[in-house]
N, C-alpha and C positions, 0 to 999 in steps of 0.2 A: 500595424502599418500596412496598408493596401499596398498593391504589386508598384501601380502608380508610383506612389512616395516612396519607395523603395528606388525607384530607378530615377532619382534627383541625389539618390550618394551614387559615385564615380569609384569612391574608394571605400571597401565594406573588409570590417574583421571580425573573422568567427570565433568569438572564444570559448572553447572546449571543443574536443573531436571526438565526443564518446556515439553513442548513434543517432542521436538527436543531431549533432554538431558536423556529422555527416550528410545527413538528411539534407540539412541546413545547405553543405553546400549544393547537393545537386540540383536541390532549387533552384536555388540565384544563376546555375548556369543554364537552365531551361526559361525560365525569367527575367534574369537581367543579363545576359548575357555578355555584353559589354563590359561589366564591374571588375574591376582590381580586386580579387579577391585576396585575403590572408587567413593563416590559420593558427592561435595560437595555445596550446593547451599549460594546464599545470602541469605533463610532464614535461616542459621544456625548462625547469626552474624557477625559483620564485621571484625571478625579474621577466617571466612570460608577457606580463603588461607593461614593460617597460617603454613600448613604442607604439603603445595604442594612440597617443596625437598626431600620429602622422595620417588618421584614417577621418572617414566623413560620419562611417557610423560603426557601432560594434551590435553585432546579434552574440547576447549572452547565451550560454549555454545554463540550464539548471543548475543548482549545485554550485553554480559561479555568485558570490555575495555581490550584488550590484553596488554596494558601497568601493568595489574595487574599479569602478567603468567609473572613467573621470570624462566621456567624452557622448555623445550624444550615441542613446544605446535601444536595440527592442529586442522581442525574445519570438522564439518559434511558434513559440505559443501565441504570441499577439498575432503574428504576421497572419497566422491559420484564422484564426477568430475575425482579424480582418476582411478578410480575404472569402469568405465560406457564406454561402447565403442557406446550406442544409438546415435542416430540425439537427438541432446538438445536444445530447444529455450528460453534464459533467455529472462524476461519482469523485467525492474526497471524503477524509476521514483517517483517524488514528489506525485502525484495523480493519480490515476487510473489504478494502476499496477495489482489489484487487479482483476478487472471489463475484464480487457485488456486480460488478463491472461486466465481465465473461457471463454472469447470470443473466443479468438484461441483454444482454447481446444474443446470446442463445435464446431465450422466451421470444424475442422481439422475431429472430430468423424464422421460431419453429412456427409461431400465427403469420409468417408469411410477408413480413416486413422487410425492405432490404436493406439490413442493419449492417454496419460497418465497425471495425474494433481499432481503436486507437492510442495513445495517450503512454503516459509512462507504465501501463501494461507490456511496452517493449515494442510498439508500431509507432513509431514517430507521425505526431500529427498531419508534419508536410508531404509526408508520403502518400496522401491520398490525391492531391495535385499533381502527380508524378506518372499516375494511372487512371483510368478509366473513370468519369465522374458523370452523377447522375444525380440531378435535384429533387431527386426522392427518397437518396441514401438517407438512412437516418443514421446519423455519427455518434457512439455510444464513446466516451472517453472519460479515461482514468485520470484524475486531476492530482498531481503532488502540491504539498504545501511552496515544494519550491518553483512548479509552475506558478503557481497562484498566488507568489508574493508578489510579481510585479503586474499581477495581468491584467489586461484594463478592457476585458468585456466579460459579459457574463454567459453561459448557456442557455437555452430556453428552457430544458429541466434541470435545476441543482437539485444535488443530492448530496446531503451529509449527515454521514453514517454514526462519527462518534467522534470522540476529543479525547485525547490521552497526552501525558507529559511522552514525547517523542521529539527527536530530530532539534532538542535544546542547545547541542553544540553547534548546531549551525545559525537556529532562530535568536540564539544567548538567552532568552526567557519563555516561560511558556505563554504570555502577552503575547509577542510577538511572531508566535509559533500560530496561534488562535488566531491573532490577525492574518497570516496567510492565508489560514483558509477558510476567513469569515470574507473574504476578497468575490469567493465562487458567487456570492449572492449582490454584491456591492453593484453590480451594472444590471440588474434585473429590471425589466419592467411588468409594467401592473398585467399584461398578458404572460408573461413567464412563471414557472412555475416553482416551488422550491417547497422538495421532498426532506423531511427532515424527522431527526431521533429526537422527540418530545421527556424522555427519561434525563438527556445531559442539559440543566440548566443554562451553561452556555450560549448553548445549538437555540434554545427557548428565546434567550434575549436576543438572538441574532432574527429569530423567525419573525419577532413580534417587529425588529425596524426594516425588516424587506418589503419593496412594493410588490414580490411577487405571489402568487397564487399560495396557499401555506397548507402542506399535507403532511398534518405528524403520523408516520408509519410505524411505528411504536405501537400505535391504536391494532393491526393485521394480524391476525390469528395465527404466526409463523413461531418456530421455536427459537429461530436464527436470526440476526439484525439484518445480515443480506437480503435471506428471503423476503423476510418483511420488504427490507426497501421496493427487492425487486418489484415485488408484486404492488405494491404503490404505487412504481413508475409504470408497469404493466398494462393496469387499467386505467390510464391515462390515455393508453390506446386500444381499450375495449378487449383485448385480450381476453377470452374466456378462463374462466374457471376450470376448465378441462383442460384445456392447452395448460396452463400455470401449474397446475398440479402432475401434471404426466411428466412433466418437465422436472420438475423436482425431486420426481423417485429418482431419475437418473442420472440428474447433475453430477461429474464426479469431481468439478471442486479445480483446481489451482494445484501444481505440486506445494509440497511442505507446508500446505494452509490447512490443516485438520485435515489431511489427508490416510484415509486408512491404508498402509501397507498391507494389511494382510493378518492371516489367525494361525499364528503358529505354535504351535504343544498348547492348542487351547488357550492363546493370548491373544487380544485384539490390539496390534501394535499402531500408533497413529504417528503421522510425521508434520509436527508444527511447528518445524525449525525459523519457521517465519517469523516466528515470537518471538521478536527481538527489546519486549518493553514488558516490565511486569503487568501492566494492564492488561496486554496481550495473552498473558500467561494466564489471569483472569477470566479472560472471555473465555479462552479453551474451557480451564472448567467450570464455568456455568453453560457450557453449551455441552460438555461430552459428559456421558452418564459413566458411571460404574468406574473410575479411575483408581485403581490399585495402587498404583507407581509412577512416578512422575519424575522426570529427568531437566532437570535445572541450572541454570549459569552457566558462564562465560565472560565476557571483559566486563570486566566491573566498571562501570562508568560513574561508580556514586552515585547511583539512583536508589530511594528511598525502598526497600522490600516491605516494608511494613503491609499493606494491604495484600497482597503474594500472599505473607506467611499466613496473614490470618484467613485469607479461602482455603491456603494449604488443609491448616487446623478445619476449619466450617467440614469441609471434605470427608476427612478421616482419612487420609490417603495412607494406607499402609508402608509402603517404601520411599522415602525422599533420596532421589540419588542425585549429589551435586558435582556438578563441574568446576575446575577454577578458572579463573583467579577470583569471582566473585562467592565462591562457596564458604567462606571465611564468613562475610558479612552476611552471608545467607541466613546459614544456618544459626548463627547470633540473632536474626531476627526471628526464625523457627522459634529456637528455644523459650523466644519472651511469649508464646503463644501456649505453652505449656505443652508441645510437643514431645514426646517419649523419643530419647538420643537414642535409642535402638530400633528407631526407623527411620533413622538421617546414616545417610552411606556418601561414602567420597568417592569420585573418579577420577583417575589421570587421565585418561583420555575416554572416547567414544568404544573403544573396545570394551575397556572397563564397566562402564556404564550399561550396555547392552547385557553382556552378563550377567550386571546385577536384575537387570529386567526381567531376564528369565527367570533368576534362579528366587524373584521375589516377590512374581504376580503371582496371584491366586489365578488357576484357571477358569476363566468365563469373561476374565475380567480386561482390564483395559491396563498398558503399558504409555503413557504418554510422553513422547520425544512437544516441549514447549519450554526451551530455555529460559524466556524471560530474560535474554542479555542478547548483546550482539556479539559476533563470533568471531572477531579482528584476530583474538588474541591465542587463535590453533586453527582456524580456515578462512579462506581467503573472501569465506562469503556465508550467507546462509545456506543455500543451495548445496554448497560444497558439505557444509555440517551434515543433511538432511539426507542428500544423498549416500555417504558414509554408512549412518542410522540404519537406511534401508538396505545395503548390502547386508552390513552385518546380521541384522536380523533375520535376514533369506539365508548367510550361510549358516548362522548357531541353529536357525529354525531347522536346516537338514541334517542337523547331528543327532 
């Protein structure tokens, strides 16, 4: 929705106030400035949308099910896409949208581009209308499936990284999960471009009905899916070989996303508390070499372990240390892999765990924090879990 059609509603409702929904309003007050603004969140109770007819239009917030907006509605995300006449590169995907994201934003900075960071990376899109604009910014942004369920334009480069069962309590299936963010490529035109993982069949049938330009990145000599994308999207802007490579010695990555904490009594401890889906847990290890010990679960969501336990097994991972409430059905799928129970360990908490890390890497080798669960059910987040990880192992590491 252009600034325009924006300022033909009188009476506008924000629903959700997280930072997005923030963003959201100071917009409208720099923009439309006249507007009857409201604001209504789910912590006001679950009659929050009880009085959304009394409004002309609502700006949903993420995360908010549009099946709940009974009244004429658009999203921050449109309004931005509307509204932006920049070069835009959407990045989505199950894993490492994140990582991917921050990478092309730095490659694009360091050859001298003036790239801009956006998107559910944690910079709200409308922020960029709020500040200084230049139609040579080139606007790199992080796309969720729940932007990208309602969005009704495309970027000039998509990019999709991978497909994983994720985010099913909110999509109810993985159809409709896959449809969000087969959406990033649905308004593309035949000059657009659309960067894509040729390994996930999915990602293939979506590639082959897009009008846009088709670079399977899969094909890049990288060890990582990011890098690869990156550098797909890269030379899209002539980016040297030099530049792309210098860049990568020293990338150091996203907290809790394969992030190395540090080598302590001869451990190389990594923190991938982002791993919130066994697939995730997956990627880590086929991406990290030498994995000794591997620290796993938390809220069990009924999600299937089966492919988990069988990389676990493929691995040979010496120490399986599990967390609950999910280490029950874990470890049940471990055993059907013909796993040896004397190298399946339980923790009550992250203190627990940590000690097992020590006291059960081989030194040279790798200690991996990637739960493979989300972490409702002992911190009030991932960040929180990961953080935790890394103290403990800076202060066992000084004893």
């Amino acid at each position: 929705m252009t600034i325009e059609q924006l300022k033909t509603h009188k009476s506008i409702l924000i629903v959700g106030y997280g930072l997005e929904g923030q963003m959201t309003e100071k917009f409208l007050k720099k923009y439309h400035p006249t507007a009857a603004i409201s604001i209504v969140d789910q912590k006001d109770g679950e009659d929050y949308l009880s009085q959304q007819n009394e409004f002309d239009l609502a700006i949903k917030s993420p995360g908010v099910r549009k099946e709940l907006i009974k009244i004429p509605y658009t999203t921050a995300t449109n309004i931005f896409f509307a509204n932006v006449s920049n070069t835009t590169i959407g990045i989505t995907g199950s894993k490492g949208k994140s990582t991917t994201t921050k990478l092309v934003y730095e490659v694009l900075r360091e050859a001298g581009y003036p790239a801009r960071l956006y998107g559910n990376i944690g910079k709200p899109m409308l922020e960029y209308f709020l500040g200084e604009m230049d139609e040579k910014d080139i606007l790199v942004l992080e796309l969720s499936s729940y932007q990208l369920d309602d969005i009704e334009y495309s970027p000039h480069i998509s990019c999709f990284l991978n497909i994983y069962h994720d985010h099913i309590d909110y999509h109810v299936n993985f159809e409709q999960y896959l449809g969000s963010k087969a959406n990033i490529v649905k308004f593309s035109r035949p000059e657009d471009y659309f960067v894509y993982n040729g390994t996930f069949k999915e990602i293939v049938n979506l590639a082959q009905n897009t009008r846009a330009k088709m670079i399977d990145f899969a094909k890049q000599p990288f060890p990582t899916e990011y890098f690869q994308a990156a550098n797909a999207i890269a030379s899209l802007f002539d980016v040297s070989e030099e530049v792309f490579n210098d860049l990568v010695k020293h990338f150091s990555g996203l907290p809790h996303r394969l992030q190395t904490v540090g080598i302590f009594k001869d451990i190389i401890f990594i923190d991938d508390s982002a791993a919130t889906t066994p697939e995730a847990s997956i990627f880590a290890l086929n991406t990290i070499r030498n994995v000794c010990s591997i620290i796993l679960g938390g809220l069990d969501r009924q999600i299937d372990f089966t492919d988990l336990a069988k990389k676990v097994s493929e691995k040979n991972i010496h120490a399986i240390i599990l967390f609950p409430n999910a280490d029950i059905r874990l470890e049940k799928a471990l055993m059907t892999q013909n796993i040896d129970p004397a190298n399946i360990f339980h923790a009550k908490d992250m203190n627990g765990a940590v000690k097992l890390g020590f006291l059960h890497t081989i030194p040279g080798d790798v200690c991996l924090l990637s739960p493979g669960c989300a972490s409702y059910n002992q911190y009030a987040n991932f960040s929180q879990r990961g953080n935790l990880f890394k103290k403990l192992v800076h202060e066992y590491g000084k004893k």
